[in-house]
LUMVO-863664 format. One line per 10 residues: number of its first residue (from 1); their letters; for each residue x, z, y of C-alpha. Coordinates in pm, 1 decimal. Example, Ala and Ser with C-alpha at 12.3 -4.5 7.8 and 13.67 -1.06 7.14 Angstrom:
residues 2
1) AS) 1230.0 780.0 -450.0; 1367.0 714.0 -106.0
END
This chain:
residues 255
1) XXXXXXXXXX) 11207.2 -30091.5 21727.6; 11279.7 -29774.8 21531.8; 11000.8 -29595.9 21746.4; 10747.5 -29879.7 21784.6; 10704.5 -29895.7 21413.3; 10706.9 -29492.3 21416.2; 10417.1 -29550.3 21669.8; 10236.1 -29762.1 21411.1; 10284.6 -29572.4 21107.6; 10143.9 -29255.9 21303.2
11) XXXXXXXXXX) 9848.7 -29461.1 21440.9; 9747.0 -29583.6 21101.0; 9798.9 -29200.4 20964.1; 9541.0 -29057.2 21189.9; 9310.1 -29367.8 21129.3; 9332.5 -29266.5 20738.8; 9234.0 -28931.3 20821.0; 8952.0 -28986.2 21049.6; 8779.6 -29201.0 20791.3; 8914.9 -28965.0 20500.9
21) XXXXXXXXXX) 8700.5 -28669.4 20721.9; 8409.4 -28887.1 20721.3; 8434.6 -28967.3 20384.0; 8470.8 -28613.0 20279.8; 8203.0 -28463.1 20560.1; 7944.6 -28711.3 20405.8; 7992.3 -28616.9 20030.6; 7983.5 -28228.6 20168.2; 7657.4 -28340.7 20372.4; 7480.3 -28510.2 20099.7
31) XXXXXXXXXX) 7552.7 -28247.3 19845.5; 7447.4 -27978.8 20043.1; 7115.6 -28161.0 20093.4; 7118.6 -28179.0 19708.3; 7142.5 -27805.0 19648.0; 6900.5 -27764.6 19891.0; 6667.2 -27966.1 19706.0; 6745.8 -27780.3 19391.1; 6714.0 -27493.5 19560.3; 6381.6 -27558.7 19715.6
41) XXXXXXXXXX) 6127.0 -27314.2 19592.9; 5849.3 -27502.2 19433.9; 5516.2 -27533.2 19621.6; 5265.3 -27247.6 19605.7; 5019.9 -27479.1 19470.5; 5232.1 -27601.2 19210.7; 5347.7 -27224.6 19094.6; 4969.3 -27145.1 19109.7; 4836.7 -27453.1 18902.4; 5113.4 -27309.3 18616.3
51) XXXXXXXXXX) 4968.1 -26961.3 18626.5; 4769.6 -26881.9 18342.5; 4494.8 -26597.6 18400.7; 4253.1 -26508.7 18171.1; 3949.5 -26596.6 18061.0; 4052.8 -26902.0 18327.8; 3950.9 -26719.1 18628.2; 4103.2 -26830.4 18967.7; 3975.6 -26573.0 19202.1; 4117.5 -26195.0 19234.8
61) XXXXXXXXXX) 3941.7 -25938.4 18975.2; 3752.8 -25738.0 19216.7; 3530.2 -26050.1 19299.3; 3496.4 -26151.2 18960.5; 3356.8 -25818.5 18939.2; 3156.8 -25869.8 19164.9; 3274.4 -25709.5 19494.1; 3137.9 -25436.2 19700.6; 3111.6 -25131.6 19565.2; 3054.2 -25158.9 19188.4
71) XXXXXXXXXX) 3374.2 -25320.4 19159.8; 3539.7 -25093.6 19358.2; 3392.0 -24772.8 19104.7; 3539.0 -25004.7 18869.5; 3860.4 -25076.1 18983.8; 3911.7 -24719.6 19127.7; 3937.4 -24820.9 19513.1; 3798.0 -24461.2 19583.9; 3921.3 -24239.2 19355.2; 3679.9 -23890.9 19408.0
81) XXXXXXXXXX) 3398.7 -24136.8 19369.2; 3507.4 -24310.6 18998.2; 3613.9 -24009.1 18870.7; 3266.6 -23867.4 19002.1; 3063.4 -24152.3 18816.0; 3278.1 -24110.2 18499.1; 3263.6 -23740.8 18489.3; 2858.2 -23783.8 18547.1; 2838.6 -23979.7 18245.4; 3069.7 -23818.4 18099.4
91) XXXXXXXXXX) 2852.5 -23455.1 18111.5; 2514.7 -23680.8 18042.5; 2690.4 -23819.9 17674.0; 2791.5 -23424.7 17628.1; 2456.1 -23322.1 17687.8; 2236.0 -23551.5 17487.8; 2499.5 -23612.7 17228.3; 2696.8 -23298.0 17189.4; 2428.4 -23036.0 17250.1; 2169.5 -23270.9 17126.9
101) XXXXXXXXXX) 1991.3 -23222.8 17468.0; 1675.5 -23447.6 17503.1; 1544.2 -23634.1 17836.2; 1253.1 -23539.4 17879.8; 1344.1 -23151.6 17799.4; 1624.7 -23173.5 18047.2; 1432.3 -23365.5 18323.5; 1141.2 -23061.2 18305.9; 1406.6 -22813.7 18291.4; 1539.6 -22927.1 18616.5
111) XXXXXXXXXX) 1232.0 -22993.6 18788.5; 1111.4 -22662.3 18698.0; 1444.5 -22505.7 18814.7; 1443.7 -22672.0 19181.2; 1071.5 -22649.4 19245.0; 1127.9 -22268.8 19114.6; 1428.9 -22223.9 19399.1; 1257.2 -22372.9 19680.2; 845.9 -22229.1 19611.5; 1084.6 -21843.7 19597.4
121) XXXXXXXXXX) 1270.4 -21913.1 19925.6; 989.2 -22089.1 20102.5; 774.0 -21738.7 20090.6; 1053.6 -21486.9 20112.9; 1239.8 -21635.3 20408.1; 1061.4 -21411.1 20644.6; 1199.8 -21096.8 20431.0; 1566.7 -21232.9 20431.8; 1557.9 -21369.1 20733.0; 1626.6 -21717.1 20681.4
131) XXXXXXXXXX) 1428.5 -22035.3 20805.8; 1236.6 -22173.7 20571.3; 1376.5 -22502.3 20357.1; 1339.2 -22852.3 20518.0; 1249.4 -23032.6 20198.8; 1268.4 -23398.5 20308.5; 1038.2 -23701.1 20283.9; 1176.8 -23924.9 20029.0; 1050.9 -24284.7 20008.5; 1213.3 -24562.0 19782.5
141) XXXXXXXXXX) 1304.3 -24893.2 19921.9; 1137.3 -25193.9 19708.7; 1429.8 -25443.2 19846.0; 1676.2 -25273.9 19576.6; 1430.8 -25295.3 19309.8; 1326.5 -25638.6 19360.4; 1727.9 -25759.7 19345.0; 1798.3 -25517.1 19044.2; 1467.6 -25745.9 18884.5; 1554.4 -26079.4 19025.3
151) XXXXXXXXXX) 1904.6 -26045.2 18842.9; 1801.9 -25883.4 18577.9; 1519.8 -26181.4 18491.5; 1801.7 -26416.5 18568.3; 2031.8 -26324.8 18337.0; 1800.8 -26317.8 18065.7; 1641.9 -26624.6 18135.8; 2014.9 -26757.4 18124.6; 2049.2 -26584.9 17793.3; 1751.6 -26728.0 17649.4
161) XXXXXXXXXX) 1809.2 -27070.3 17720.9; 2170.1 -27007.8 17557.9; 2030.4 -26859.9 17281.3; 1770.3 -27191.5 17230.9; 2022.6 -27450.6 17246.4; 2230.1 -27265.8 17041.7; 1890.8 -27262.0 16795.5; 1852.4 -27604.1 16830.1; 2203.6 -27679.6 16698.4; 2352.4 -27882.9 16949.1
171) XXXXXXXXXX) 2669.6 -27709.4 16971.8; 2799.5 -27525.3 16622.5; 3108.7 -27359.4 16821.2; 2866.5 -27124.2 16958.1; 2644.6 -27092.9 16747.3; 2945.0 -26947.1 16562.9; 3084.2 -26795.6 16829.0; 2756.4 -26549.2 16911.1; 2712.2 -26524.2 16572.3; 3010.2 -26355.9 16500.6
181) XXXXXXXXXX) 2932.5 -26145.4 16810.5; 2601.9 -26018.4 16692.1; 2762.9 -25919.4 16347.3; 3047.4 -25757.3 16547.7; 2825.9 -25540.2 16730.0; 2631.4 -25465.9 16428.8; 2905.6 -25316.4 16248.3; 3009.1 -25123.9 16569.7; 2626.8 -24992.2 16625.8; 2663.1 -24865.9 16240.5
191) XXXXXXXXXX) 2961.5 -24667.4 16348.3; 2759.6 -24469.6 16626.7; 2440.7 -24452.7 16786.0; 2325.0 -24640.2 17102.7; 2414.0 -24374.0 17366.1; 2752.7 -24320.7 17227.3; 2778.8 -24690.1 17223.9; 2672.9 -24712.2 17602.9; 2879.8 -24413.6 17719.4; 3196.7 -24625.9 17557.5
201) XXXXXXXXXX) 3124.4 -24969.1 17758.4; 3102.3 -24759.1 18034.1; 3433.8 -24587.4 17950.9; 3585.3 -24915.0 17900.2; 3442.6 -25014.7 18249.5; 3607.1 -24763.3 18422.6; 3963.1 -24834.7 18246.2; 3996.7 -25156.1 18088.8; 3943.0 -25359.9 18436.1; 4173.5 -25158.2 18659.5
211) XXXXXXXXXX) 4486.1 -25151.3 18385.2; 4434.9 -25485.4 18346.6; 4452.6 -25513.8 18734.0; 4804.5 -25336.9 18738.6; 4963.9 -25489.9 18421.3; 4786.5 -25864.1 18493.4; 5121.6 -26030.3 18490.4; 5247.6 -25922.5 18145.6; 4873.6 -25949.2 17981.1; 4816.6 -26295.3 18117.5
221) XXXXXXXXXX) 5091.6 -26435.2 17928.7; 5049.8 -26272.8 17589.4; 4638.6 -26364.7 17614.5; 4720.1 -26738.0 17684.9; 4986.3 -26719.8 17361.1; 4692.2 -26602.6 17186.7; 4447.9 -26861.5 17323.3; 4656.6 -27134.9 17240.4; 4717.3 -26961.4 16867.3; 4291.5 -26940.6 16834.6
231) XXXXXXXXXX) 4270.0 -27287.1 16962.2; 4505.5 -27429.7 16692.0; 4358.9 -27230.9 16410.2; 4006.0 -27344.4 16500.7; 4143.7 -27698.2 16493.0; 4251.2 -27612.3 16143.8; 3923.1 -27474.1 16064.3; 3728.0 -27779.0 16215.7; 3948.5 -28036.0 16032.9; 3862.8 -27850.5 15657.4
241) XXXXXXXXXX) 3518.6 -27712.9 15666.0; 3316.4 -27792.3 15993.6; 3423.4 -28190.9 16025.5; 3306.5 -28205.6 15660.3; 2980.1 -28016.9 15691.6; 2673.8 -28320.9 15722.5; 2444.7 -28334.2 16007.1; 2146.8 -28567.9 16054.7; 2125.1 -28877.3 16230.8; 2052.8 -28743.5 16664.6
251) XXXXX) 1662.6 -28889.1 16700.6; 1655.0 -29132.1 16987.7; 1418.6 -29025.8 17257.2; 1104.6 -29255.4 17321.5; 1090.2 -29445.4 17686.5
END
């Protein structure tokens, strides 16, 4: 009797502990499946929706730029050839600012200088022994031209219709906006003259887009602070003075 009930005590021990393991291993499983669902990384998409870039852009900098080459001069892809364009400029703003060079004095100077050069060693070649120079054939392309043109009209044509419905005061936000541009560059053009104010875009060209290119992920934050600081201070500004400011009754168009 003794061992029969020692049988049954024993059985009903390892029955407790097979559903005590099951117990346990399913707690352990669905936990684990817990932390891994903490732990899941969020979704590209998600983490790329809560990125903030400036001025709202979603595609890399070197096509907002533009691509191809220009935006690699501006971004510095080849470095010999940025610091080639810069250092052109660069000795053009020296000349005509520093010296106080003037175009058409330097463009006769070098004309006279190369035609000089090559009319002295194309009738001495014979006494030096040298062949004579191969001056080339040089013909322009009008493809170039024509897409330099068709942006250029574009752009203004853009402008200009900006600049009308801006006239026609449809939207006050930029008409205050541009406004304050135009004043801005005013006081700027006082400061300096419009070559020194061309060489400096063109400075800022050459630096402003590639540090912002290596340092985009601390700038991006601080510029959308400062959006979101702009935005509530216009709100401010539109709730005291522009909300109050009276504007005719909008004519309704004739059928």
């Amino acid at each position: 009797m003794a061992e029969e009930t020692e049988s049954k005590q024993s059985a009903v021990e390892s029955v407790m502990e097979k559903i005590s393991e099951k117990i346990h291993g399913h707690d352990s499983s669905s936990s684990s499946d817990s932390d891994s669902d903490h732990e899941k990384p969020a979704s590209p998409s998600s983490v790329k929706a809560k990125i903030y870039r400036l001025f709202g852009r979603e595609r890399p900098l070197h096509h907002v730029l533009g691509g191809g080459k220009p935006a690699d001069v501006f971004l510095w892809r080849n470095k010999k050839i940025s610091a080639g364009v810069l250092g052109g400029a660069t000795a053009i703003w020296v000349l005509f600012e520093l010296i106080e060079y003037h175009l058409l004095t330097l463009l006769c100077h070098i004309s006279i200088l190369c035609l000089a050069v090559l009319f002295l060693w194309s009738n001495v070649h014979t006494f030096i022994h040298k062949t004579p120079p191969r001056i080339p054939q040089v013909h322009l392309p009008e493809e170039p031209f024509l897409q330099i043109a068709s942006t250029l009209t574009i752009e203004l044509n853009q402008a200009l219709k900006l600049l009308r419905d801006i006239a026609s005061g449809r939207n006050l936000k930029k008409f205050l906006v541009v406004v304050a541009a135009f004043w801005v560059l005013s006081v700027v053009g006082s400061w300096c003259n419009f070559l020194t104010l061309v060489y400096t875009s063109f400075v800022l060209l050459h630096t402003v887009p590639v540090l912002y290119e290596k340092y985009e992920d601390k700038v991006d934050p601080l510029a959308e602070k400062a959006v979101i600081e702009i935005k509530k201070q216009y709100a401010v500004f539109d709730a005291k003075v522009l909300s109050k400011i009276p504007t005719g009754p909008l004519k309704t168009k004739k059928v």
